[in-house]
C-alpha positions in Angstrom: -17.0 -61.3 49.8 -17.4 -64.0 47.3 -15.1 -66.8 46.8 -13.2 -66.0 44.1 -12.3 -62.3 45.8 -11.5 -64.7 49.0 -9.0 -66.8 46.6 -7.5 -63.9 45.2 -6.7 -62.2 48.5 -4.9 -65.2 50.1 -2.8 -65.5 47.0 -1.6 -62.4 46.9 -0.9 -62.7 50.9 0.8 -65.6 50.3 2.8 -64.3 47.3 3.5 -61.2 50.1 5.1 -63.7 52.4 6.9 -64.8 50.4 8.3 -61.8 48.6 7.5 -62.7 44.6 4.4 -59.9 43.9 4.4 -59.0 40.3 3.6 -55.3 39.4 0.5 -56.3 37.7 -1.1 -58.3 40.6 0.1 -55.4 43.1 -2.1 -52.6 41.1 -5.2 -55.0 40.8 -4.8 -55.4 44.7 -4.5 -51.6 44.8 -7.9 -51.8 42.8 -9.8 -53.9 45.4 -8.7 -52.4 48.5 -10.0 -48.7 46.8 -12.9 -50.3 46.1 -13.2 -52.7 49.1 -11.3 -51.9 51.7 -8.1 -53.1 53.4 -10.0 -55.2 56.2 -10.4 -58.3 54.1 -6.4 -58.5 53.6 -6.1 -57.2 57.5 -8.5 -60.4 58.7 -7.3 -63.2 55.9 -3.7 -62.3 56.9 -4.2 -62.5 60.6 -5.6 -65.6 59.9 -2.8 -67.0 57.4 -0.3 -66.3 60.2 -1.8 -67.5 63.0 -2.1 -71.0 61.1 1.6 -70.6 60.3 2.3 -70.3 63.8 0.1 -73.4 64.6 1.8 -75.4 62.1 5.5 -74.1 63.1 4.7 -75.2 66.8 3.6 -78.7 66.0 6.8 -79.1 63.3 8.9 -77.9 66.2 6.9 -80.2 68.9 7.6 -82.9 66.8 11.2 -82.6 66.0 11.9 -81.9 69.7 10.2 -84.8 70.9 
């Protein structure tokens, strides 16, 4: 996966969590994952939470200490 695929997937997982996908950029997702495969969006999104959680833990560690 090259890096402008890479960009491209964790914008549109980002613009997932936070509800605002446009029609347009959900069929060109469509497109890749026919073409690609749903494993890059599985592992990017994994990671994108996982460092949420991280960074939710330390704001919370912080406020609480």
């Amino acid at each position: 996966m090259n890096l402008k695929n890479l960009l491209s997937v964790s914008k549109s997982i980002l613009a997932a969590f936070c509800g605002i996908q446009s029609n347009k950029k959900f069929d060109e997702d469509d497109n890749f994952i026919q073409k690609n495969g749903v494993s890059s969006f599985i592992l990017i999104g994994f990671i994108l939470v996982f460092i949420l959680g991280l960074i939710l833990y330390f704001i919370v560690g912080f406020i609480l200490s």
